[in-house]
FIMI-918205 format. One record per residue (C-alpha): x, y, z; residue in one letter. Coordinates in nm, 4 decimals, always signed. Example, Ala and Ser with C-alpha at 12.3 -4.5 7.8 and 13.67 -1.06 7.14 Angstrom:
<atoms>
ATOM, u, v, w, resn
ATOM, +1.2300, -0.4500, +0.7800, A
ATOM, +1.3670, -0.1060, +0.7140, S
</atoms>
This chain:
<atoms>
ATOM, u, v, w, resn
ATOM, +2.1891, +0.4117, -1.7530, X
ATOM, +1.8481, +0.3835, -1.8023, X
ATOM, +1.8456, +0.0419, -1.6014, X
ATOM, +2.0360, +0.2021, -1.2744, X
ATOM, +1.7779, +0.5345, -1.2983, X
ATOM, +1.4863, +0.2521, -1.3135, X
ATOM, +1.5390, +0.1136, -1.0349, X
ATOM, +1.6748, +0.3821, -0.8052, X
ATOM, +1.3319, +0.5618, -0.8745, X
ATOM, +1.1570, +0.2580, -0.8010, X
ATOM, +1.3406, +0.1880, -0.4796, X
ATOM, +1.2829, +0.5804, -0.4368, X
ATOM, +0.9155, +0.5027, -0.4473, X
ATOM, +0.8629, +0.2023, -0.2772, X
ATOM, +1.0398, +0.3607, +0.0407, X
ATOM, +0.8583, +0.6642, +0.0678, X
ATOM, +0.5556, +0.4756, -0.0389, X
ATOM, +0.4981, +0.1551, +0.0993, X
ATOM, +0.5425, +0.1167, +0.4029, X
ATOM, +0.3051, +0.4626, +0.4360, X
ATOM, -0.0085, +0.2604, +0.2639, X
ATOM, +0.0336, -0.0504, +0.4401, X
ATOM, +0.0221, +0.1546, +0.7909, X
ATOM, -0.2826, +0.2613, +0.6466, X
ATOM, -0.4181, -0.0578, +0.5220, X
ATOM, -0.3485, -0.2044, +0.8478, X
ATOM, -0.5382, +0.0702, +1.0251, X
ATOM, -0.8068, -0.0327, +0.8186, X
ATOM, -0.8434, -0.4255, +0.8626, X
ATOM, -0.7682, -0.3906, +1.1722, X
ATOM, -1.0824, -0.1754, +1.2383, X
ATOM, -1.2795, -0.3860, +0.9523, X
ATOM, -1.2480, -0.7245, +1.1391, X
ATOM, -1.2209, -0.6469, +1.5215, X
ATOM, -1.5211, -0.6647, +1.5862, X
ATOM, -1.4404, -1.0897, +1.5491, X
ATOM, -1.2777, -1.0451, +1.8597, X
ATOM, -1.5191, -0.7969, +2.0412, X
ATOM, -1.7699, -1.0637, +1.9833, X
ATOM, -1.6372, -1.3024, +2.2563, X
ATOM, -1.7632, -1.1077, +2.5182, X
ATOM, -1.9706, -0.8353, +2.3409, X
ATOM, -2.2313, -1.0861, +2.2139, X
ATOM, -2.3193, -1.2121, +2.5181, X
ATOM, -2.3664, -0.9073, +2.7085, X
ATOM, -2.5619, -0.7418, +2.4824, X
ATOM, -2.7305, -1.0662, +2.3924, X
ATOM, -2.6586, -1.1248, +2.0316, X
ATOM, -2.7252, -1.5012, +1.8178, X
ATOM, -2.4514, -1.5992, +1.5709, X
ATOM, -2.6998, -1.5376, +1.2734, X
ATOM, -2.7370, -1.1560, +1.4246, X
ATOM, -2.3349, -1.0899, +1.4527, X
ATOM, -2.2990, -1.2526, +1.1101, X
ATOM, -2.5595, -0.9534, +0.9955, X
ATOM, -2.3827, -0.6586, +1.1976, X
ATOM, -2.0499, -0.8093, +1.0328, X
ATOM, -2.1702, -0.8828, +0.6983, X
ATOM, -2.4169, -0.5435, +0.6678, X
ATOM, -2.0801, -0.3206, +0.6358, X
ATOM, -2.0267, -0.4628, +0.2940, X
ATOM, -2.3541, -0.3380, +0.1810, X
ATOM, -2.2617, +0.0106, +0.2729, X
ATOM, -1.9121, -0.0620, +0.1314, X
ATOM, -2.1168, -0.1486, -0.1759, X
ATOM, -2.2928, +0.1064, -0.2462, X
ATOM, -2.0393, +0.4248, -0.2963, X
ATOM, -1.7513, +0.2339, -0.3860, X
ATOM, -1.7843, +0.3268, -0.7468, X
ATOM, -1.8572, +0.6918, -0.6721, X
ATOM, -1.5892, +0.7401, -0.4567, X
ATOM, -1.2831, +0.6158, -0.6693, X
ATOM, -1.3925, +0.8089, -0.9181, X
ATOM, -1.4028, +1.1233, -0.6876, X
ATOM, -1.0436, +1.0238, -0.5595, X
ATOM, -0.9702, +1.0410, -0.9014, X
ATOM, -1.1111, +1.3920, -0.9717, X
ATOM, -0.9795, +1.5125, -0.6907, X
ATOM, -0.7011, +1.3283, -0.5923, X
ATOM, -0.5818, +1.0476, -0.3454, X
ATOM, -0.4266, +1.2852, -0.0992, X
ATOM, -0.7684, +1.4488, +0.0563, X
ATOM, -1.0278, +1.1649, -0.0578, X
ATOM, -0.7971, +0.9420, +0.1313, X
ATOM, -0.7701, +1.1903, +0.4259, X
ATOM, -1.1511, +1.2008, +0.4313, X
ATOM, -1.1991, +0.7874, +0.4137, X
ATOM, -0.9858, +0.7277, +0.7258, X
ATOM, -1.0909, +1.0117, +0.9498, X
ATOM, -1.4721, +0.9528, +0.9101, X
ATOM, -1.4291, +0.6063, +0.9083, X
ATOM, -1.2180, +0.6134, +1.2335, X
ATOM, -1.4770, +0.7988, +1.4282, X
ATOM, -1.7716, +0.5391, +1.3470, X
ATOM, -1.5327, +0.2811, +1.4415, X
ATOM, -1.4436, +0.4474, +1.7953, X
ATOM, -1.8353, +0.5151, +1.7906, X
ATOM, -1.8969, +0.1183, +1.7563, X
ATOM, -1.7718, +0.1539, +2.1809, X
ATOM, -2.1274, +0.2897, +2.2381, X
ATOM, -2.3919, +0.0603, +2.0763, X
ATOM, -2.6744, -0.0707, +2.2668, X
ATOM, -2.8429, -0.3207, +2.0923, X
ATOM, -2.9219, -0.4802, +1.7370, X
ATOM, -3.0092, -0.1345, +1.5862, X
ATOM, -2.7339, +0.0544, +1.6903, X
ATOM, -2.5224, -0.2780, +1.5973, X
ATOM, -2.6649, -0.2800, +1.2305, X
ATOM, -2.6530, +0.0941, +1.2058, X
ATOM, -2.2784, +0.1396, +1.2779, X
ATOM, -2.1558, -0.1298, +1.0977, X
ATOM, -2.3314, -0.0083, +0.7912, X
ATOM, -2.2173, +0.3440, +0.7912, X
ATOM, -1.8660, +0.2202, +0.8826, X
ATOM, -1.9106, +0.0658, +0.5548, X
ATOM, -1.9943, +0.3738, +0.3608, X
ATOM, -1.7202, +0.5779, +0.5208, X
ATOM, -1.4336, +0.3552, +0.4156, X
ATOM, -1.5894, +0.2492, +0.0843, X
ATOM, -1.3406, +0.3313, -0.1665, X
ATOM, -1.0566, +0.3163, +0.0536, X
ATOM, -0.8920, -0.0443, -0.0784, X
ATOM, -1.0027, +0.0548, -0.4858, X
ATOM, -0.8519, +0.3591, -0.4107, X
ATOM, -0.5160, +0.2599, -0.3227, X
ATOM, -0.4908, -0.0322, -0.5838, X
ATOM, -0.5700, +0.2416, -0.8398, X
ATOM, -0.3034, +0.4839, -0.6846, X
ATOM, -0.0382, +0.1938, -0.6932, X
ATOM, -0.0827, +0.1858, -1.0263, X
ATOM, +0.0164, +0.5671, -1.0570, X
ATOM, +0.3670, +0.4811, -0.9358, X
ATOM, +0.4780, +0.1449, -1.0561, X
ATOM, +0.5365, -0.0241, -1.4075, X
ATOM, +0.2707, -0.3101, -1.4703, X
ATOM, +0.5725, -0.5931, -1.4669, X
ATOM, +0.6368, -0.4963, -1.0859, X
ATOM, +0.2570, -0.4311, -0.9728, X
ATOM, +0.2400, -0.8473, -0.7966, X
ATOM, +0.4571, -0.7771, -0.5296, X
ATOM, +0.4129, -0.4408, -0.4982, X
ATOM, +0.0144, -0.5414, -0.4269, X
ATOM, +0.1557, -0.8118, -0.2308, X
ATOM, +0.3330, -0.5767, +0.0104, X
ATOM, +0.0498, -0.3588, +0.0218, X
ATOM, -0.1807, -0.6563, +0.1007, X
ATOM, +0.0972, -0.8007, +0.3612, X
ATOM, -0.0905, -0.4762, +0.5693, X
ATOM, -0.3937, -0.7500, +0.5985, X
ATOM, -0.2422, -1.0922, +0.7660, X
ATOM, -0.0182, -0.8428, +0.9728, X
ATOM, -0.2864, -0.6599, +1.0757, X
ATOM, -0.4274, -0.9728, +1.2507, X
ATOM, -0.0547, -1.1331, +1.3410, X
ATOM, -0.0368, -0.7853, +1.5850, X
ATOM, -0.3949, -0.6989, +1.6230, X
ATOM, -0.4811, -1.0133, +1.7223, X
ATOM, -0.2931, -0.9905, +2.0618, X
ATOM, -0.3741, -0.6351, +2.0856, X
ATOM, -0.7437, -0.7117, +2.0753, X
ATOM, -0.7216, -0.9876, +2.2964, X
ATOM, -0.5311, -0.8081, +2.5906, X
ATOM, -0.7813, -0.5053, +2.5219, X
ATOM, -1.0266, -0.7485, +2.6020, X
ATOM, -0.9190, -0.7559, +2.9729, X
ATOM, -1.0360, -0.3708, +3.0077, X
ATOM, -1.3415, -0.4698, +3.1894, X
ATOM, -1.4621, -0.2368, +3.4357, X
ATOM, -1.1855, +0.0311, +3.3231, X
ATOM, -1.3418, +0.3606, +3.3326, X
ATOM, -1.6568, +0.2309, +3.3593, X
ATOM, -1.6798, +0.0340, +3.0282, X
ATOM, -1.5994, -0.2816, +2.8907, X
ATOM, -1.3784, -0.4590, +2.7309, X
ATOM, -1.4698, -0.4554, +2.3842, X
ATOM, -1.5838, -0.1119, +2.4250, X
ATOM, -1.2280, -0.0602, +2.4999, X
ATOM, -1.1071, -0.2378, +2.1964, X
ATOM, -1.3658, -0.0241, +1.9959, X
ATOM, -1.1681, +0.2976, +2.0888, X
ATOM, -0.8346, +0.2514, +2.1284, X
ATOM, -0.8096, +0.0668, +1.7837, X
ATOM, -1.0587, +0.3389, +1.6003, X
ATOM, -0.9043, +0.6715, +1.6648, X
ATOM, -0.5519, +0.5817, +1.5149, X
ATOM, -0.7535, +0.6137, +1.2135, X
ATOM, -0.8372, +0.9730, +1.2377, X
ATOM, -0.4927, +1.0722, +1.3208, X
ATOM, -0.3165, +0.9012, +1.0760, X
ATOM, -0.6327, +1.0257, +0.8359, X
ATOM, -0.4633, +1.3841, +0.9225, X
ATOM, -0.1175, +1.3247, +0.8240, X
ATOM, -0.2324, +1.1706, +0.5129, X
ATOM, -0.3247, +1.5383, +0.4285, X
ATOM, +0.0534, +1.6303, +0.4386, X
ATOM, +0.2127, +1.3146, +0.3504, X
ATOM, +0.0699, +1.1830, +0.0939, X
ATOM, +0.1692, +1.3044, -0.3137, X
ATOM, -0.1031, +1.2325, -0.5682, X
ATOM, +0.1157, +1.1514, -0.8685, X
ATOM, +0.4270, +1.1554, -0.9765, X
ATOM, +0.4462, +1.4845, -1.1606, X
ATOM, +0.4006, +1.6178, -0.7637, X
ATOM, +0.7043, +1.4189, -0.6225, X
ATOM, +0.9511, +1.6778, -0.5530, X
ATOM, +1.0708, +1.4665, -0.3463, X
ATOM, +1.2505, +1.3308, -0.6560, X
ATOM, +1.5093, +1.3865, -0.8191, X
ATOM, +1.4449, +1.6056, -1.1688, X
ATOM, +1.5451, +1.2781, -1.4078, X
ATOM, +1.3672, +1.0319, -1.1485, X
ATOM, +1.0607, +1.2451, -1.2085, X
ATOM, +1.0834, +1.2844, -1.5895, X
ATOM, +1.1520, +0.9134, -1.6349, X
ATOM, +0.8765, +0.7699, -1.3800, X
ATOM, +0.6045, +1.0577, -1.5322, X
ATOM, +0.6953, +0.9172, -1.8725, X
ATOM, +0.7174, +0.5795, -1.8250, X
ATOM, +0.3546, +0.5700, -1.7038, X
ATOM, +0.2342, +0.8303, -1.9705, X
ATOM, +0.3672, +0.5499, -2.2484, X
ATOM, +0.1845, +0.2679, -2.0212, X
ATOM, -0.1442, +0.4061, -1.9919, X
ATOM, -0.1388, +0.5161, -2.3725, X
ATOM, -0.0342, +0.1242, -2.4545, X
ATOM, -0.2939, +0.0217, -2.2368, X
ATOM, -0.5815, +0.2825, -2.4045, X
ATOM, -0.4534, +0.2308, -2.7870, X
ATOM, -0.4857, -0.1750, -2.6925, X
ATOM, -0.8557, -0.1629, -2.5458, X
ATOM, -0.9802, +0.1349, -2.5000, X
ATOM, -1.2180, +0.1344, -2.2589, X
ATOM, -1.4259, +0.3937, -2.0992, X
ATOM, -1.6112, +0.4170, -1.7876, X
ATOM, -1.8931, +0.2754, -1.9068, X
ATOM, -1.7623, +0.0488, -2.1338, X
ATOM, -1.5337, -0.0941, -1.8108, X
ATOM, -1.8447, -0.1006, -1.6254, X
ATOM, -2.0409, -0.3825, -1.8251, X
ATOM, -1.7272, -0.5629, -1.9809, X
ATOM, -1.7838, -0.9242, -1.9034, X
ATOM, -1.4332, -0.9579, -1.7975, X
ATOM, -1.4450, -0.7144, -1.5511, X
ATOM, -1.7775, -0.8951, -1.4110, X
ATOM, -1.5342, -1.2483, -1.4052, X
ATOM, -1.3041, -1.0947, -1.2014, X
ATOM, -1.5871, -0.9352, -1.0067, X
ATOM, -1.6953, -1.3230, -0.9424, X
ATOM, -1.3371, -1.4231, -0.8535, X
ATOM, -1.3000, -1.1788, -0.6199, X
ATOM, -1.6536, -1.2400, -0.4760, X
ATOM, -1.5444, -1.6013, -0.4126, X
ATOM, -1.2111, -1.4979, -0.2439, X
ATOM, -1.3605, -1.2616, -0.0249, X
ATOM, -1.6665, -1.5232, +0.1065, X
ATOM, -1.3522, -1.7248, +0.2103, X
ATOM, -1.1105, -1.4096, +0.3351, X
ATOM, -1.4164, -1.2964, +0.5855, X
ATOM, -1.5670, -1.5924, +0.6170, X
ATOM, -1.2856, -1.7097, +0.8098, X
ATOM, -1.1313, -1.4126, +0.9715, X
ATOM, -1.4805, -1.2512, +1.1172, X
ATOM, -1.4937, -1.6357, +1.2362, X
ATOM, -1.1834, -1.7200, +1.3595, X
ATOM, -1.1596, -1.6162, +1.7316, X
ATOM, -1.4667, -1.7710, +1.8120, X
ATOM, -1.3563, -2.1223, +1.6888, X
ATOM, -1.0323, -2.0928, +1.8417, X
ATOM, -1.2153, -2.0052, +2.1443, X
ATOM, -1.3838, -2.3264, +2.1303, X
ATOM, -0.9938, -2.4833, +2.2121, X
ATOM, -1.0904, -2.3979, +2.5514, X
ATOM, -0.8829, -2.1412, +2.5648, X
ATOM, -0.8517, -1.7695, +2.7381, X
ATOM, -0.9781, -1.4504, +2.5207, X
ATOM, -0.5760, -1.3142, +2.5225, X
ATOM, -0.4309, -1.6873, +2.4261, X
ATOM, -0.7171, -1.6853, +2.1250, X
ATOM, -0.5614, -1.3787, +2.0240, X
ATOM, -0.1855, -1.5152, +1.9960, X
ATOM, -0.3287, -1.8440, +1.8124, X
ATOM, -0.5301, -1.6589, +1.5845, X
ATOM, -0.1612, -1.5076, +1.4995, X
ATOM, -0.0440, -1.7988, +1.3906, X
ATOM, -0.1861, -1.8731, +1.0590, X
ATOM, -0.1548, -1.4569, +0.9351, X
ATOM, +0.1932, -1.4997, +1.0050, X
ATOM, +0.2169, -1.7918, +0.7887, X
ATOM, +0.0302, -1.6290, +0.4953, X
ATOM, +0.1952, -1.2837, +0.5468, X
ATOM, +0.5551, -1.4632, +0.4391, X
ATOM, +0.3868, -1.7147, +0.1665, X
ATOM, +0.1814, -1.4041, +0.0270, X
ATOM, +0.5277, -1.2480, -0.0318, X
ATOM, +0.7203, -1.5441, -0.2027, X
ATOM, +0.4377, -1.5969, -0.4419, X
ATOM, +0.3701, -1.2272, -0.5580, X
ATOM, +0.7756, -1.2471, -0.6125, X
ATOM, +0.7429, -1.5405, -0.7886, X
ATOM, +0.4565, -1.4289, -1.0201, X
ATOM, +0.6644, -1.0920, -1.1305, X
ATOM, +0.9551, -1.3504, -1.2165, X
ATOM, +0.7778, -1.5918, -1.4346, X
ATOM, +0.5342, -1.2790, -1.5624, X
ATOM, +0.2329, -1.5772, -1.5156, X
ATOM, -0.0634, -1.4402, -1.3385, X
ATOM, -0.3342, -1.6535, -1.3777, X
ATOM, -0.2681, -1.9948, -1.1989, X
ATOM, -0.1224, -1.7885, -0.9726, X
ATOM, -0.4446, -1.6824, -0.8507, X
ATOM, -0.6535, -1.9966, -0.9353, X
ATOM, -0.3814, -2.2637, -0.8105, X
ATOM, -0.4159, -2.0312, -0.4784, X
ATOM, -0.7400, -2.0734, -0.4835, X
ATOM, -0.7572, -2.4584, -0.4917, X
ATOM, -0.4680, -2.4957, -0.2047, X
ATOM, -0.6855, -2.2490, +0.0386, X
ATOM, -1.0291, -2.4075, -0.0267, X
ATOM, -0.8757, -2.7782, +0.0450, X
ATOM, -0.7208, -2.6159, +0.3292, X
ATOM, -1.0342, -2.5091, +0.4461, X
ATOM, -1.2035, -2.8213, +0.3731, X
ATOM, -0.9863, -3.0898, +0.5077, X
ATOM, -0.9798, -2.8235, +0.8695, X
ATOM, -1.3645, -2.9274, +0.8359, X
ATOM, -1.2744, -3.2819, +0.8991, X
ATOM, -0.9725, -3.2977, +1.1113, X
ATOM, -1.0016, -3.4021, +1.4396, X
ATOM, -0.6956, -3.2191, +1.6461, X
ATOM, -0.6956, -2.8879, +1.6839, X
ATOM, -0.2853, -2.8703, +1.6035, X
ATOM, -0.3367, -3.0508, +1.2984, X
ATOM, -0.6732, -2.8454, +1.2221, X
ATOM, -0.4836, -2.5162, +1.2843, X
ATOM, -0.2575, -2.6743, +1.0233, X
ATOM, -0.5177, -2.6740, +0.7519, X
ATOM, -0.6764, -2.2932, +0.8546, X
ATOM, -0.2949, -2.1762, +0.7795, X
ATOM, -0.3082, -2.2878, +0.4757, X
ATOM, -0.6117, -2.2148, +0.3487, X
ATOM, -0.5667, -1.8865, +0.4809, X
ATOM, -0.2229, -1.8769, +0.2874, X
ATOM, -0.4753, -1.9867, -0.0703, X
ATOM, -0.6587, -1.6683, +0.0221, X
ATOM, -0.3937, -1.4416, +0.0614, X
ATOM, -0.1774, -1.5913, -0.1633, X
ATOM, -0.4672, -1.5536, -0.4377, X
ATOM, -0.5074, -1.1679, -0.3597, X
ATOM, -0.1748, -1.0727, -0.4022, X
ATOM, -0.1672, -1.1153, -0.7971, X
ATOM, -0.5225, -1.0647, -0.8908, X
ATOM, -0.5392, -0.6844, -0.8876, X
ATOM, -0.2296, -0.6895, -1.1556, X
ATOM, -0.5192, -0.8436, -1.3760, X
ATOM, -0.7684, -0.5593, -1.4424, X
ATOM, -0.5114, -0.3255, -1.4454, X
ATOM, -0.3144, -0.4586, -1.7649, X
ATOM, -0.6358, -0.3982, -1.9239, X
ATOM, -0.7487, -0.0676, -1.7740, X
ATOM, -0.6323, +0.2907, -1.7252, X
ATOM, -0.7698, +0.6552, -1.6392, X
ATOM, -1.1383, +0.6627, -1.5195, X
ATOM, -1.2077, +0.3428, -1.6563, X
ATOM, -0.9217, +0.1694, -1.4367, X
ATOM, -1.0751, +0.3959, -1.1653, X
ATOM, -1.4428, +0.2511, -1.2103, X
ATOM, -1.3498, -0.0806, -1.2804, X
ATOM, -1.1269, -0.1098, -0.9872, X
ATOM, -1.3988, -0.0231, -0.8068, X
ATOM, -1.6281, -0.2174, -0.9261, X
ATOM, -1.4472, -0.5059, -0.9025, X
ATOM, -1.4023, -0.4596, -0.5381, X
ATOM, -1.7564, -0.3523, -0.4636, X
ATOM, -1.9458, -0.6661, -0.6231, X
ATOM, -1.7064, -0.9234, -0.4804, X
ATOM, -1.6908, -0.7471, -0.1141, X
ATOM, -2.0704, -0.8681, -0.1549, X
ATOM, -1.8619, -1.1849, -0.0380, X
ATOM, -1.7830, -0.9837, +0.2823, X
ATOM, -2.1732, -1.0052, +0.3820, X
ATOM, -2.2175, -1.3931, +0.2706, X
ATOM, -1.9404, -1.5527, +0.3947, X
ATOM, -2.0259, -1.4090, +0.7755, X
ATOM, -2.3402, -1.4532, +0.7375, X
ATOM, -2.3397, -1.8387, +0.5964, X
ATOM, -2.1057, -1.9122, +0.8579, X
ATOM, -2.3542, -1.7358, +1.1511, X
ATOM, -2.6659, -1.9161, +0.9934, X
ATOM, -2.5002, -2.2634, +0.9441, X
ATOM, -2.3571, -2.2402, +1.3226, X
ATOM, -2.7196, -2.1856, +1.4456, X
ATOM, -2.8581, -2.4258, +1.2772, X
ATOM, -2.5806, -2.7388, +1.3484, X
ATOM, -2.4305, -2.6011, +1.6261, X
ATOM, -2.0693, -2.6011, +1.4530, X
ATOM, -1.8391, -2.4719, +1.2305, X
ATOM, -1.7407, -2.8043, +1.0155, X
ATOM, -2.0081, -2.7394, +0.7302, X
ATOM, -1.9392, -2.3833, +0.7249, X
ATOM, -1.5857, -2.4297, +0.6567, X
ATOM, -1.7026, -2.6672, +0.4049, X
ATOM, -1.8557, -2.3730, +0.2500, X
ATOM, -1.5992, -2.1482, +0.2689, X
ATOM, -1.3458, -2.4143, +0.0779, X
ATOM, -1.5827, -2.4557, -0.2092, X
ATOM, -1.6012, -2.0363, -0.2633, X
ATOM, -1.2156, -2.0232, -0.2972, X
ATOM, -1.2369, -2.3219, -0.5414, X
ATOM, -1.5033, -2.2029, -0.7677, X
ATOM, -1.3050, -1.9229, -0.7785, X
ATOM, -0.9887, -2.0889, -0.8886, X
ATOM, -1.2297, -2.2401, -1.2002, X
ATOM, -1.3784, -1.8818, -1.2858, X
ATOM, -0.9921, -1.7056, -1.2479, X
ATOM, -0.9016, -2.0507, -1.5200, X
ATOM, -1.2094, -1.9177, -1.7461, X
ATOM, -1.0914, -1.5484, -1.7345, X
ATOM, -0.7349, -1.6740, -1.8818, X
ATOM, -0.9153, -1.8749, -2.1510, X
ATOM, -1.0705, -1.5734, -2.2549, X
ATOM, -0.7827, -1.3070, -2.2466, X
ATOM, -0.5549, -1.5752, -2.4418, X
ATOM, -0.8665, -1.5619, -2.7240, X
ATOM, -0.8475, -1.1964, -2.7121, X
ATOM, -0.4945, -1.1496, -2.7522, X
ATOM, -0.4678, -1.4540, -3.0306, X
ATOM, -0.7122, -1.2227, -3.2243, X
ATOM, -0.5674, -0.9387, -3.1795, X
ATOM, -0.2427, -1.0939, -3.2862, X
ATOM, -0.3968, -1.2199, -3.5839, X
ATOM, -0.5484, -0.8948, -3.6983, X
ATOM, -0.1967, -0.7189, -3.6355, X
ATOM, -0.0965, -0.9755, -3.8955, X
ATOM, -0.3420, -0.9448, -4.1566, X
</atoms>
């Protein structure tokens, strides 16, 4: 009985659920990353060097960085439903705004505060996932959630490269255009958040009375098993060294996740090809790691292993990304970007079940957050190696280079972390024993 009410609550959840956050997390990489594609005509008219763009799309992390912590723990005073609402609508108006910059300033300005608006955002929803579903099913329920990222790009990509055509419509350009039309979704969708969204589960009337009981209950006894196991506070989640690991794993992932996809149109453009064909190539590899992502967040649930699954990702993308360094034909080098951009994805999908089997409450909510802010310092360096290194060789093979060893080192630090959390459960086994 128990069994069938399980998982008709679960598939209860998931519906109303899922499908809701990824629209929104595709709202938001979509409007993180497009300015990749504004780039192939917006840095020329406005007259902007690689090293500059990799700046303007590496200085939103900074922002990103700096209230991430504050505002997951605000969502979780006040709950996911407004502090959500407010991330997407202020954030979709600076993006819209980004239509209307003039020069390196206005560049750096926007990008920053588009940072600071949607900080928060991604920590928050990892944190309200973990509201709604048992720890054992969190992989591919991330991974689904995630799936919103190499989706966003799969159908963005076109999008951005047809918007790209708008020249001279209305008196603007193109990537003014693309600025606009892919910012104000953002706002809207921000406002039916307000009415949409339920902050926990005690709220969900729209469940049944025994779905309710049972999901409010099972994650009562979770986050108690979680507390009575470690017991961390805020502050104590805030300087554990194992949150700071995973804060290093993540940073490594990320140098490789924006690395590459701020990146991306531009060396496809190299191909020689048109601004709209860029954006159905630059498809292709999403669409590989958007199924892959899928299978391997299934298949880390199955076995209950997390930990190679993130580091073994990790290896596969960064020799992806190496050997694209070195290949000569563009099929073949298109070949290695998929699958490095597979190791990326692949990695993300069951790394944020790993800080929550070891956190809960305000200290899941911090840590979370945390996590996300010192490794999205990745979203700044790995734009801004790539710019600088493209400057100064005038191409893109060392910078890949660069990018493969980030997701490798960390595939060794995501190893070390599992070292250390079999130690700490061994002890803890042996003291249960004693």
């Amino acid at each position: 009985m128990t069994s069938t009410l399980e998982q008709q609550t679960i598939r209860k959840v998931a519906l109303r659920l899922l499908p809701f956050i990824g629209l929104l997390y595709f709202i938001s990489f979509l409007d993180r990353v497009n300015v990749g594609f504004a780039a192939l005509t917006m840095n020329k008219e406005l007259g902007f060097t690689s090293t500059l763009f990799g700046w303007g799309a590496g200085i939103f992390f900074f922002g990103y960085l700096l209230f991430e912590v504050p505002s997951n723990v605000i969502l979780e005073k006040v709950g996911a439903r407004i502090w959500i609402a407010r991330i997407m609508i202020t954030w979709g108006l600076i993006s819209a705004a980004m239509a209307f910059i003039s020069g390196p300033a206005s560049f750096l300005a926007l990008r920053f505060l588009l940072g600071l608006a949607e900080a928060g955002f991604f920590p928050g929803m990892i944190y309200y996932i973990s509201f709604w579903f048992p720890a054992e099913q969190r992989a591919k329920i991330f991974g689904w959630f995630i799936f919103a990222i190499p989706v966003s790009s799969v159908l963005g990509s076109p999008l951005s490269g047809w918007l790209l055509g708008f020249d001279g419509v209305g008196g603007l350009s193109g990537w003014q255009w693309l600025f606009i039309v892919e910012g104000l979704p953002a706002v809207i969708v921000g406002i039916v958040v307000l009415f949409y969204m339920t902050d926990r589960p005690a709220d969900a009337h729209w469940l049944a009375r025994d779905e309710r009981e049972w999901l409010v209950q099972t994650m009562e006894r979770e986050k108690r098993t979680i507390q009575s196991a470690h017991g961390y506070s805020l502050g104590k989640a805030l300087a554990s060294p194992r949150v700071l690991a995973l804060s290093l794993v993540y940073f490594g992932l990320v140098i490789g996740l924006y690395g590459i996809g701020f990146w991306l149109p531009q060396l496809i453009k190299g191909f020689g090809l048109s601004n709209f064909a860029v954006g159905f190539v630059a498809a292709v590899p999403y669409l590989v790691a958007a199924v892959g992502m899928i299978l391997w967040g299934y298949h880390s649930d199955r076995t209950g292993e997390r930990i190679w699954h993130v580091a073994l990702a990790g290896f596969i993308g960064g020799a992806g990304m190496i050997a694209a360094a070195y290949i000569q034909s563009n099929v073949l080098g298109m070949v290695a970007l998929s699958v490095a951009i597979w190791g990326i994805y692949a990695a993300l999908t069951p790394f944020w079940t790993l800080p929550t089997a070891f956190l809960s409450g305000t200290a899941a909510a911090g840590g979370i957050a945390l996590i996300n802010s010192l490794g999205n310092v990745g979203g700044f360096v790995g734009p801004y190696v790539v710019g600088a290194i493209k400057d100064a060789t005038g191409s893109l093979n060392m910078a890949l280079v660069v990018l493969g060893l980030a997701l490798i080192g960390a595939g060794l630090v995501t190893l070390t972390v599992g070292a250390g959390m079999r130690r700490t459960a061994a002890a803890a086994r042996a003291e249960g024993s004693a």
